[in-house]
N, C-alpha and C positions, 0 to 999 in steps of 0.2 A: 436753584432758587435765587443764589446770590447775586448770579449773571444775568438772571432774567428780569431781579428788579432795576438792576443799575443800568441796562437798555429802556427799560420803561421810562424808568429817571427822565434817562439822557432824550429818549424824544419826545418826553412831556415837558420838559422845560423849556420856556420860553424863547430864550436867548438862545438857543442849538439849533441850528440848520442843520439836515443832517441828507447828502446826496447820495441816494445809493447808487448803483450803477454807472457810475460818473465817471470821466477819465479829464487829466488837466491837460490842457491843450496848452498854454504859456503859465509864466509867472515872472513877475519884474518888480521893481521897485524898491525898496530898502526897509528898515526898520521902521515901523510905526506908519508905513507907507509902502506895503504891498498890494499888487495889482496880481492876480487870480481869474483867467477864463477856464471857464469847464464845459464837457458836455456830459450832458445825464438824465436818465431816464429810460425806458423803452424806445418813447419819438424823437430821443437824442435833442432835447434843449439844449440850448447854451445859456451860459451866464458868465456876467466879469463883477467880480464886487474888490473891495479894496478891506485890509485888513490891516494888524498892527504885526503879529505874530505868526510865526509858521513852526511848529511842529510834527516833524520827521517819526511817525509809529507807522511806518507801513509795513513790520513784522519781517517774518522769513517763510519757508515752507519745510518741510520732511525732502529729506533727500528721497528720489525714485532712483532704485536698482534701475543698473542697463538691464537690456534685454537678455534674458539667461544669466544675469548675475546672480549666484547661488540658485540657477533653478528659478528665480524670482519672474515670474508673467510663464511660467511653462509647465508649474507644478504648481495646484490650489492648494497644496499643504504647505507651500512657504509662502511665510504672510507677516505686513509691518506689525510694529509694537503697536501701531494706534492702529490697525484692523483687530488684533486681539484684543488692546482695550474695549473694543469697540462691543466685542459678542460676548465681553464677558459681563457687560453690563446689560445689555439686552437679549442676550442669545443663549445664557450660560451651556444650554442644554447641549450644545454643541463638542461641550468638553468628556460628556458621557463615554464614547466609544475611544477617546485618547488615551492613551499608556503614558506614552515616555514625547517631553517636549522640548527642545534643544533653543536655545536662545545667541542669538550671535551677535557679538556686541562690535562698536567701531565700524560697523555697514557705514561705508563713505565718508568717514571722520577720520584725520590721522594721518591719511594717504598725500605721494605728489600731488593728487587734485586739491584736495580738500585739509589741509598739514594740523588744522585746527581741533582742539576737542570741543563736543558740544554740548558740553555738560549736562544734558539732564536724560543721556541716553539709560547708561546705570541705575541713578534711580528710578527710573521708568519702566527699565527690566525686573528690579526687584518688587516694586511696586506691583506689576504686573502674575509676577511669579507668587507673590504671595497670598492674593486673588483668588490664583485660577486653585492653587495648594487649599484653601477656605472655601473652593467649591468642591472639588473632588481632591479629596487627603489623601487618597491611594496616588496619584499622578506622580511618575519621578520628572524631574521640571533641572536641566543643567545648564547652565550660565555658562558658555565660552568668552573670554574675553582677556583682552591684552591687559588696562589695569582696571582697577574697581575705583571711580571715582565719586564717592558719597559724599560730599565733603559738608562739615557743618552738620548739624543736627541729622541729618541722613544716613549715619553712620549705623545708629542705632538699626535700621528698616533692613540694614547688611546682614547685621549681628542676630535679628529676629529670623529672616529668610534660611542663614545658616542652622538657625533651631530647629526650622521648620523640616527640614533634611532637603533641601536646595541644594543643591552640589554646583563650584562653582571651581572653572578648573582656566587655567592659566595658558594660553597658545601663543606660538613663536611666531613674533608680527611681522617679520620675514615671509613666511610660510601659512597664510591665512586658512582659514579651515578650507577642506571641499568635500563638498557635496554630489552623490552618487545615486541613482534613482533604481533598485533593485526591485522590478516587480511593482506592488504596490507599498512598498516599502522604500524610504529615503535612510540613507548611512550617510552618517558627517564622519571623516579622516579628518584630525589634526594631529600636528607635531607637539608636544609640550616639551617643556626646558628639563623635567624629571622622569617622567612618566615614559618620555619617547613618543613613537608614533602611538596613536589609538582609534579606535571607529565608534560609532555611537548609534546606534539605528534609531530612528525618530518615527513617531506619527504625525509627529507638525515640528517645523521650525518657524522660526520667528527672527527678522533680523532688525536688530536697533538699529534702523536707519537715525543717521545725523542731521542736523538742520545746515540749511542752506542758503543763500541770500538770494532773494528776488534779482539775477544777475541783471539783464538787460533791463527791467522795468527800473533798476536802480542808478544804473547809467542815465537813462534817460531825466530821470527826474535829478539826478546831481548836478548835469548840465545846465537846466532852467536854475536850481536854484544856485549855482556856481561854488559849492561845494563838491570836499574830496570825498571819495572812497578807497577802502583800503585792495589790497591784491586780491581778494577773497569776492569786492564788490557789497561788502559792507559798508555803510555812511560810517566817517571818521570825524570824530570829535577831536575839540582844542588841543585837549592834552587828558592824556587817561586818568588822571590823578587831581588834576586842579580842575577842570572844566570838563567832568566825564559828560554835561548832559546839554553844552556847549557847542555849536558850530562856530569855526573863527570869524565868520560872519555875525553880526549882529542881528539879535533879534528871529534866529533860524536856532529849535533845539532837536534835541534827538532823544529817544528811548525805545528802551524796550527789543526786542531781536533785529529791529533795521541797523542797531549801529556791532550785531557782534553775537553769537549765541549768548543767551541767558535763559533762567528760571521762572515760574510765574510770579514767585515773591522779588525776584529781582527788578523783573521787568516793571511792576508794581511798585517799586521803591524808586526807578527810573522815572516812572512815570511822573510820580508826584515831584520830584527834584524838579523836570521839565516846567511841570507847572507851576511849580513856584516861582523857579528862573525868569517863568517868563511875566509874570506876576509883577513882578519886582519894577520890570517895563511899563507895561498897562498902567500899572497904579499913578502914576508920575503924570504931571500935568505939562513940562516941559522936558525935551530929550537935551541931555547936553554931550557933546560929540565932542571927539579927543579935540586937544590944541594939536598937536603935531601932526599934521597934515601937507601933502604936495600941494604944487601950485606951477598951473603953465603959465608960461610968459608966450603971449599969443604969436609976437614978433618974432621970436624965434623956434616955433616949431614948421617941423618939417610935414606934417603928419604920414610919417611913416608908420605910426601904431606899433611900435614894437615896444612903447609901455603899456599897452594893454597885452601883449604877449606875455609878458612878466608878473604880471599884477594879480594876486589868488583873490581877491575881492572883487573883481570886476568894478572898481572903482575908477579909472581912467582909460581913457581910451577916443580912435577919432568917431562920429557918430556919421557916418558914411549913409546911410539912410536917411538921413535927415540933411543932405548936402553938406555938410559941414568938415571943412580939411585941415582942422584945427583941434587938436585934443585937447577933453575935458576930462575936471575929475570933481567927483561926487565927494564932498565932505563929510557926508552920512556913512559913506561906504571908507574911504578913506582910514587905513588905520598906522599911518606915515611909518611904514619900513624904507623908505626910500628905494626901494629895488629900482621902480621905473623912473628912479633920478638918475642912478648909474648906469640903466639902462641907455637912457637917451643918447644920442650920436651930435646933436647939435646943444646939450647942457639947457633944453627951454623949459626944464622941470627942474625947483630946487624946493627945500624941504623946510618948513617950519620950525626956526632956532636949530636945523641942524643942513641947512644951506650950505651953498659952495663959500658965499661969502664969509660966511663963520668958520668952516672947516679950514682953509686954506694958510687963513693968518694962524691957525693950531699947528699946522705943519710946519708953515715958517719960523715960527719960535722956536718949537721942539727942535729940529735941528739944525739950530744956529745958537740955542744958548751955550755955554760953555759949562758944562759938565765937571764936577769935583773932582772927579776921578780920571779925568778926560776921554780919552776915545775908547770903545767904538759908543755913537748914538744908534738909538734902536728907537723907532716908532711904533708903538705896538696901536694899532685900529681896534676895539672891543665893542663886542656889542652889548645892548645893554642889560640882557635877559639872563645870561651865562657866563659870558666868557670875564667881560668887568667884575661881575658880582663874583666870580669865580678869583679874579687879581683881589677883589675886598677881602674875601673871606681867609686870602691868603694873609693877606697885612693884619687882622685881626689875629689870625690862629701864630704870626707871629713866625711865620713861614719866610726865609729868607732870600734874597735874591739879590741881583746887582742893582745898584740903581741908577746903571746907564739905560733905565726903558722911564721913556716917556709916553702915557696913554692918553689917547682919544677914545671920545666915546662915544658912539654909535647907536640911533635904534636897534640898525640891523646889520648884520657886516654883508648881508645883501645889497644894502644902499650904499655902498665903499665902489664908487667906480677905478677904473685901471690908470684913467688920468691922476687918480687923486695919489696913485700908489707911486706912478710913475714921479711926482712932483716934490715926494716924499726923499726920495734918491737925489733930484736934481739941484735941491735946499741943501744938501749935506747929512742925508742919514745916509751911518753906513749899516744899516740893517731896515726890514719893516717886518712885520710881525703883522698878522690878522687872524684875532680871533671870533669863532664863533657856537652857535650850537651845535650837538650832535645832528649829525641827518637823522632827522625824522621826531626830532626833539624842538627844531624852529618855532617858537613864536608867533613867526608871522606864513606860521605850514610850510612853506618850501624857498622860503630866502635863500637861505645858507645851499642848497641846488646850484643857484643863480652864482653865488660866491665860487662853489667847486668850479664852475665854469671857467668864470673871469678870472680866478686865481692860475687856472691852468696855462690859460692864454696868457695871461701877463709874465709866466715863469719864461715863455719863447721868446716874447716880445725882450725882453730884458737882455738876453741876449745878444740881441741884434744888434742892440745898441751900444754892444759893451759888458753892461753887466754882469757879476757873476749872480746867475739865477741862486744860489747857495744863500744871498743874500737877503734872499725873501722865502719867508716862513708860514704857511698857514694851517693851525692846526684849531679844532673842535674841544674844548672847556666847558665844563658847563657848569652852575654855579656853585657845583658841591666841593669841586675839585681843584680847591685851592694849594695843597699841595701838590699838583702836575701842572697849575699852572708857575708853580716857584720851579719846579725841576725845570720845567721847557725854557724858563727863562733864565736861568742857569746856564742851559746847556746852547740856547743859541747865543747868548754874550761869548761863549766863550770860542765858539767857531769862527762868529764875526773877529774877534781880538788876531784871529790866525789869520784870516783873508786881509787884514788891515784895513785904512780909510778907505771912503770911497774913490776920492782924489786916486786910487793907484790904480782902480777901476780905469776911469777917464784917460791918467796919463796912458794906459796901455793901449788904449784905444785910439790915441791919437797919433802913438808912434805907429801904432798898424796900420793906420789910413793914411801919414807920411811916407810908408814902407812904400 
């Protein structure tokens, strides 16, 4: 009744367009300025309307057994958790002639496919099992399963089931059950960790299939709206912690089973988050959009687009459809990591207050001031999400270090190109240093990617030209770990002290190319 007035609600109220049938053919445009065509219908209309907000609930589905998995599509007696919800609410009569009913938990959850739990398999099974025990109490009803995850007030529904004489027995997840078809009769073999091998003879199994993400239909729509998904092809939010109902995109949210399994009180508490989030947008009469943003310099691009290669906002890039061989970037979309500043090959993209112009005279100083303690100088690059706030929290906690590092700071240590690193050496550090976030902890989603990269590359290039690669350091900080960042910078002052200045670097190199 509850479900049926809040559909009623929602397409008697006024302001709700509601397409069934309907499939998105594009979607463009940015925050408070979304562009939306669709087709839908039976006669497949189309439509394009323009919108402010975009929220991501396009759900998941029930994992489907392969074919002959457990019997499952080759025996009518093995059958999902939601077909038996199914008849016990409408069909109970069904359960008259069943004795004994086997329940199999972790169906497609857990495994190389699928490594994920999906939480609401467990209570679903007991849930279920406590039902069919309230329709016929003679029924013996056994729960196979790897763990029992109730968690949260659910615990109790465990603790009832077990009263009920629910038997619920524990199998080696190595060794998944199997299923045997004698006659008109099904026997379940499993291994248990005390018990040993055992058989079970059933008149119905039942397997907790897992939830599973809309794979492909979920690719597709990540790409329109140029957001990630995780390995699994679930939609992935900002950061699971600070922005769970967030895309790093603006104005894009998420909830509910598209970004991950959940509950139905979950995805309901998801829900409402989204809408408020998005609330918070709508209500505002003007949008104000970060200061810190890129900017081409028309004259010197190349338009090679390999800052749009870079770029997780689709904010810059050249607009090759439109003629045009010159890249642009969106200020709306724009959220200044500098990735495709360091990216560029000809420097015609520089960053708002953290430009080349700016950055350069920081290198010059840093290693050419003269140090109290004198050599080695260390330039350490930090971004400003982690690894800096990680160098803060060390100076506050009173975590000690040398104080031959001089830091710069960085949005992104994605936007640290190799020139900048390289120039760092050439001024007179005899060390650099680049910190940033863990993978998959990034800010700006997959900076720090871009960093492993260019820091790879720049460890060879150093070489070639002398350097010892030993000299340059790049490791992941992140802003808790203010004590690893005082160890790392402990420990690399004291390796540069052994390699000596950089000047011995150079001399070496110059008596070899003498040689």
């Amino acid at each position: 009744d509850y479900l049926s007035d809040l559909i009623k609600k929602v397409k008697d109220h006024k302001l709700i367009n509601i397409f069934i049938n309907s499939k998105i053919n594009s979607i463009g445009g940015y925050v408070c300025n979304f562009t939306t065509n669709i087709t839908f219908g039976d006669d497949k209309q189309t439509k394009e309307f323009q919108h402010g907000i975009i929220i991501v609930a396009t759900g998941a589905h029930e994992y489907q057994p392969k074919e002959g998995e457990f019997l499952y599509g080759k025996n009518d007696k093995v059958i999902l958790q939601s077909e038996l919800e199914n008849f016990l609410y409408t069909k109970p009569e069904k359960l008259e002639d069943v004795n004994t009913i086997v329940m199999i938990q972790c169906v497609g959850s857990r495994n190389e496919e699928n490594p994920y739990c999906s939480r609401m398999c467990c209570a679903e099974a007991i849930k279920n099992a406590i039902k069919a025990k309230e329709i016929n109490p003679k029924l013996n009803i056994v729960v196979l399963y790897r763990d029992i995850r109730t968690y949260g007030f659910k615990e109790k529904y465990y603790n009832l089931a077990r009263e009920k004489g629910i038997v619920f027995i524990r199998f080696d997840h190595e060794k998944p059950p199997e299923i045997t078809q004698e006659g008109t009769k099904l026997s379940v073999k499993i291994e248990t960790p005390k018990l040993g091998s055992i058989s079970i003879k059933a008149d119905l199994i039942v397997l907790s299939a897992g939830i599973v993400s809309d794979g492909e239909e979920n690719e597709k729509l990540a790409k329109m709206l140029k957001v990630p998904t995780n390995s699994e092809n679930f939609f992935l939010e900002a950061h699971v912690k600070l922005r769970p109902s967030d895309f790093a995109t603006d104005g894009i949210f998420l909830c509910g089973t598209a970004r991950g399994t959940a509950t139905i009180t979950e995805s309901i508490a998801q829900a409402l988050s989204a809408a408020s989030r998005a609330t918070t947008i709508l209500s505002k009469d003007i949008l104000v959009t970060e200061g810190v943003i890129s900017k081409v310099n028309p004259a010197l691009c190349i338009g090679c687009n390999r800052c749009a290669e870079v770029c997780n906002y689709g904010a810059v890039g050249v607009k090759y459809e439109e003629y045009k061989m010159i890249s642009e970037v969106n200020p709306l979309l724009c959220k200044g990591c500098g990735d495709c500043a360091a990216e560029c090959p000809a420097e015609a993209i520089t960053m708002s207050h953290f430009g080349i112009s700016q950055i350069e005279p920081m290198i010059a100083e840093a290693a050419r001031v003269e140090f109290d303690n004198g050599r080695p100088r260390i330039i350490a690059f930090l971004c400003n999400w982690c690894s800096y706030a990680g160098a803060d929290l060390a100076g506050v906690s009173r975590y000690q270090y040398p104080p031959n590092i001089r830091t710069i700071r960085l949005m992104c240590s994605g936007g640290l190109s190799k020139s900048l690193i390289l120039q760092a050496f050439l001024e007179g550090a005899d060390g650099v240093f680049v910190g940033g976030c863990h993978i998959g902890d990034c800010h700006y989603i997959a900076g720090n990617q871009d960093t492993l990269r260019r820091t790879h590359e720049i460890e060879s290039e150093l070489k070639s030209i002398g350097i010892n690669p030993d000299r340059f350091l790049r490791k992941w900080v992140s802003a808790s770990e203010g004590k690893i960042f005082s160890e790392t910078m402990i420990e690399f002052v004291e390796k540069i002290k052994k390699l000596g200045s950089i000047e011995s670097d150079f001399k070496s190199k110059s008596i070899e190319v003498s040689n």
